[in-house]
Every structure is written in structure tokens, then in C-alpha cells.
C-alpha positions in Angstrom: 78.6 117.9 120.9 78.2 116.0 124.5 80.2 117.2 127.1 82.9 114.4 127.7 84.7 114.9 124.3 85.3 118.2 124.7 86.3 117.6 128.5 89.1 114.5 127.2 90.2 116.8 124.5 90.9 119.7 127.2 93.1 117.1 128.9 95.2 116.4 126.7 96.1 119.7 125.7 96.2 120.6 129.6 98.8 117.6 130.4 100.8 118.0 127.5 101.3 122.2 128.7 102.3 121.2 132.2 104.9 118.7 131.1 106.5 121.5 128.7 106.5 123.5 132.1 107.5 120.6 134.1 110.7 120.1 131.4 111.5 123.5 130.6 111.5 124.9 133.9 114.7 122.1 135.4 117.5 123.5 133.4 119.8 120.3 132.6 117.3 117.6 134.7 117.1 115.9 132.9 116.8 118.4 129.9 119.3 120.7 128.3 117.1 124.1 127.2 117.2 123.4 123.8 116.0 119.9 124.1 113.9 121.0 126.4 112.1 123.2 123.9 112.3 120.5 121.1 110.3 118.3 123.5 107.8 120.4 124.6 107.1 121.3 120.7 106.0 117.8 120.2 104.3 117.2 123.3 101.6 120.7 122.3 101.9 119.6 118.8 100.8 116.6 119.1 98.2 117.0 121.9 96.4 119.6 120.0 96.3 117.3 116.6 94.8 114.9 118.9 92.2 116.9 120.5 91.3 118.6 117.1 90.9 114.7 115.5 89.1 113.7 118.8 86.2 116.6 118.2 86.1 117.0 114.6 86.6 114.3 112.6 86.2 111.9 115.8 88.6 109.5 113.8 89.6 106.4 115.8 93.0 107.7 114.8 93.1 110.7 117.4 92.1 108.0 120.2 95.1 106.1 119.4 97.2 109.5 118.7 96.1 110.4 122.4 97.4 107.0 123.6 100.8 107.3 121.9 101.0 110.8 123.4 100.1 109.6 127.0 102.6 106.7 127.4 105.0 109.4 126.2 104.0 111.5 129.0 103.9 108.6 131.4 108.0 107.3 130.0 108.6 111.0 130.7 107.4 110.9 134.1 109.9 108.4 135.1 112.8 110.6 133.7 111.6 114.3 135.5 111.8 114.5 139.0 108.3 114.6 140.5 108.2 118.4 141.9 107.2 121.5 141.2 104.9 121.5 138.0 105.9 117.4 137.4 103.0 117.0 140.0 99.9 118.5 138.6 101.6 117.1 134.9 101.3 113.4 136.2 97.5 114.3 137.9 96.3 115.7 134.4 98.1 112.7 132.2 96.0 110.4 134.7 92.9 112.1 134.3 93.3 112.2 130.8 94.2 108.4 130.4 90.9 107.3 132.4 89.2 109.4 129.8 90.4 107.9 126.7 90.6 104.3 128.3 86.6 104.8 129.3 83.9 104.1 127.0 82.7 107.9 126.7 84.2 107.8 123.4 82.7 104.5 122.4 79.9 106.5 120.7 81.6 109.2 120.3 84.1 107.9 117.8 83.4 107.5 113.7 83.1 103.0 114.0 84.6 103.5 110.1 87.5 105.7 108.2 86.3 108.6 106.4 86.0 107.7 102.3 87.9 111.1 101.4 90.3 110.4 104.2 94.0 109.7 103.5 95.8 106.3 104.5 96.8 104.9 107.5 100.7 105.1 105.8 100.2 108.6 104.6 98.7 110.2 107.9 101.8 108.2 109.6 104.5 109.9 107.1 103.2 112.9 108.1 102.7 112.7 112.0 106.0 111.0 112.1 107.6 113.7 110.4 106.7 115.6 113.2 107.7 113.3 115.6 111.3 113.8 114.6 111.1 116.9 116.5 110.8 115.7 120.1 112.9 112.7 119.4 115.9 114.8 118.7 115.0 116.6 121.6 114.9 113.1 123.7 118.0 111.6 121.6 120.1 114.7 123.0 118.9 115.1 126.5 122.6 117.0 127.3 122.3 119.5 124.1 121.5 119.2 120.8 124.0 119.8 117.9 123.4 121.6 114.3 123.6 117.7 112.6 120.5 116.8 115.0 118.7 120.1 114.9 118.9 120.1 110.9 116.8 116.5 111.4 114.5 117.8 113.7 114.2 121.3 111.4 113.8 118.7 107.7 110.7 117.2 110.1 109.1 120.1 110.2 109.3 121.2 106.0 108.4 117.5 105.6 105.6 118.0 107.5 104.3 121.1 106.3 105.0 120.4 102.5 103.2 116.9 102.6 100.4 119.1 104.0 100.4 121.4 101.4 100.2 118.2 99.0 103.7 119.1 97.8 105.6 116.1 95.9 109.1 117.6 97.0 108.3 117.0 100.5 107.9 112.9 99.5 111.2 113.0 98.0 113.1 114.9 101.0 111.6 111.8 103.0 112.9 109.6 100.5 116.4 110.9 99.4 117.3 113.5 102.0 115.8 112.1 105.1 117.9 109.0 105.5 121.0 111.1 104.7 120.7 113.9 107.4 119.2 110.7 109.9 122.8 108.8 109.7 124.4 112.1 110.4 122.3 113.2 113.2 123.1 109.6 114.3 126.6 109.6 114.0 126.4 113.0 116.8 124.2 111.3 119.5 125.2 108.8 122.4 124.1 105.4 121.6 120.7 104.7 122.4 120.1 108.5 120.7 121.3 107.3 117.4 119.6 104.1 117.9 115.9 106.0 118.2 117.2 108.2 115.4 117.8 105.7 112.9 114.6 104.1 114.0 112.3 106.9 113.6 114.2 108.3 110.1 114.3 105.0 108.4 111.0 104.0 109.2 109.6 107.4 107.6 112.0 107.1 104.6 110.1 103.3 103.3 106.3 105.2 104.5 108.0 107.6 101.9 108.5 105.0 99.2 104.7 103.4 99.4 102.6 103.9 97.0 100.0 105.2 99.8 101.7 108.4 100.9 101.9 108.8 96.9 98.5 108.8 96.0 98.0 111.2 99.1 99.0 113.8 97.1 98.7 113.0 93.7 95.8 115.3 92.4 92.2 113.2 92.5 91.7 114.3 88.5 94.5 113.0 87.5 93.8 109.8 88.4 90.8 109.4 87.0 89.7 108.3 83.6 88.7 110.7 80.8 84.8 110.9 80.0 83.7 108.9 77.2 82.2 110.1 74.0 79.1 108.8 73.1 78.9 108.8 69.0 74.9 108.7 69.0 74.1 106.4 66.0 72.6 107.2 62.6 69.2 107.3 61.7 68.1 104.9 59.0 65.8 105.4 57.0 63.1 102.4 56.9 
């Protein structure tokens, strides 16, 4: 493994810590503690599944994962006050943008998808599932309420069951999902309930494709059964 991989991968994981410092230590600026915690669980969450997909697989996927995770960072930088650990949080997001922006991960990168690997659908299911976390944390800057923690707390079990191939955690994205979404909706401030709906909705029809299905139907059963070979009788000449 060359050196700059593993080098990109640290800084992601590095930024991503300091901006959970940088939120979590301003009580209420702009963060209330609890949302302050929800955020910081997506911001590690994510830039470890991005590091691990960077060095591992080295799916194309993580490289755009990392860039979704970065303009985060960079949108969250315009809402903390630059002191205290905001500074060396916006240093480390730079650093870590040159990296993925370079081309030391032209080579580095898989040029194809992995033939065992699940869709493009089906891996978005499951990282948006987790991206309900910080967005309930970033929809309720002032506090978060029971309605919007139960979304953020049904993102989590999504997550984990579709992991565990589990076909209850399709239909919770498919029946539940959009239920608890409208009510965690109906307790945020406008342009909360607006990302809300957004994010909920949109995982609710990647719940309904046939994509995220097959991602956790068992391989055996859907393939056909052997065929019998009835050898044929000898004549006799």
C-alpha cells in the first residue's frame, strides 16, 4: 500500500474529530449539546466508512463519500465561529480536500465496481440511513425533540439491519420511515422539516427499488436449480 492513501484516509478521519471538538465544545453556537452530539456521530461515522472504502476496497465510492463529507465540513465551517478547535478543523478539511482532489488516487482507485459488490441504490439506502443521524442534529440546531430523535434512532436500526441482510429493515424504510419523517417534520423550524422530508422520502423510494431488494435477497435463491441429465439408453446394434 503506497503512502498517500493511507496519509488522505488519516485526514479525513483527523478533520472529521476536530469538527466534533469544534461543535461540541460551543455549547448553543451554533449547536444545542444534543445536536451537537448527533452531528459529530455522522461526521466520525462517515469519515471512517470513507477511509475504510478508500484503503480496502479503493471503490470510487469512498472518493466521492469523502467529497460529500468535505463540503459538509466546509457548509459547517461557515456556521461555527472560527476559534478555538474551528481552526485546526478548517486546516485539516483543506489538507484533506487537496488530497482527494489530486491525482494520488488516480491509480490508487479500482477504474471498475466490484462484481460481488452491491448497487449504487442499495449502498445509498444504507449510507443514507445513516445520514438521518446528523441531519436531525443539523435540522434542530436549538434541541432536538423525542419525534426527531426517534428519526434519527430508526436510521440507525435501518442501517444496521440492512447490514445484517435483514428484510425487516427494507420495510421500516418503506412503511415506517416516511411515517416517523412527517412527524419529525411537523417538530422542526421550516427549513429543518424541509431537509427532513428530503432526506426520509428520498430513502423511502431507494427502499421500494428492486436494487436495495436483491441486496439482500439470499444469492441461492435466486438462482436456478441444477439440471438433471437423464443419460440415454444403450441400444443394442
Amino acid at each position: 500500500m503506497t503512502l498517500a492513501p493511507r496519509l488522505i484516509a488519516f485526514s479525513l478521519v483527523v478533520g472529521a474529530s476536530l469538527w466534533s471538538l469544534a461543535v461540541s465544545t460551543r455549547p448553543d453556537d451554533p449547536f444545542s449539546t444534543d445536536a451537537a452530539v448527533l452531528v459529530s456521530i455522522g461526521l466520525l461515522a462517515f469519515s471512517v466508512i470513507a477511509a475504510v472504502g478508500l484503503l480496502l476496497p479503493r471503490g470510487r465510492w469512498a472518493r466521492n463519500l469523502a467529497r460529500a463529507l468535505l463540503g459538509g465540513e466546509v457548509i459547517l465551517a461557515a456556521a461555527v465561529p472560527l476559534s478555538g478547535w474551528a481552526v485546526p478543523a478548517l486546516m485539516a478539511t483543506a489538507v484533506a480536500v487537496i488530497g482527494v482532489q489530486g491525482k494520488w488516487l488516480d491509480g490508487w482507485l479500482r477504474r471498475l465496481p466490484a462484481a460481488d459488490g452491491p448497487s449504487l441504490k442499495a449502498m445509498l439506502y444504507a449510507l443514507g440511513a445513516i445520514a438521518l443521524v446528523p441531519t436531525v442534529g443539523l435540522a434542530a440546531p436549538g434541541g432536538v425533540e423525542f419525534r426527531q430523535g426517534l428519526l434519527g434512532a430508526i436510521g440507525v436500526l435501518i442501517a444496521w439491519g440492512y447490514s445484517k441482510a435483514n428484510v425487516w429493515a427494507l420495510w421500516a424504510g418503506r412503511l415506517a420511515l416516511p411515517a416517523l419523517t412527517v412527524v419529525a417534520a411537523a417538530a422542526s423550524e421550516p427549513l429543518g422539516a424541509v431537509a427532513l422530508l428530503i432526506v426520509g422520502f428520498s430513502l423511502t423510494y431507494l427502499a421500494w427499488t428492486e436494487e436495495a431488494r436483491l441486496a439482500i435477497s439470499p444469492l441461492m435463491d435466486n438462482l436456478p436449480g441444477p439440471r438433471r441429465m437423464n443419460p440415454k439408453p444403450e441400444t443394442n446394434s
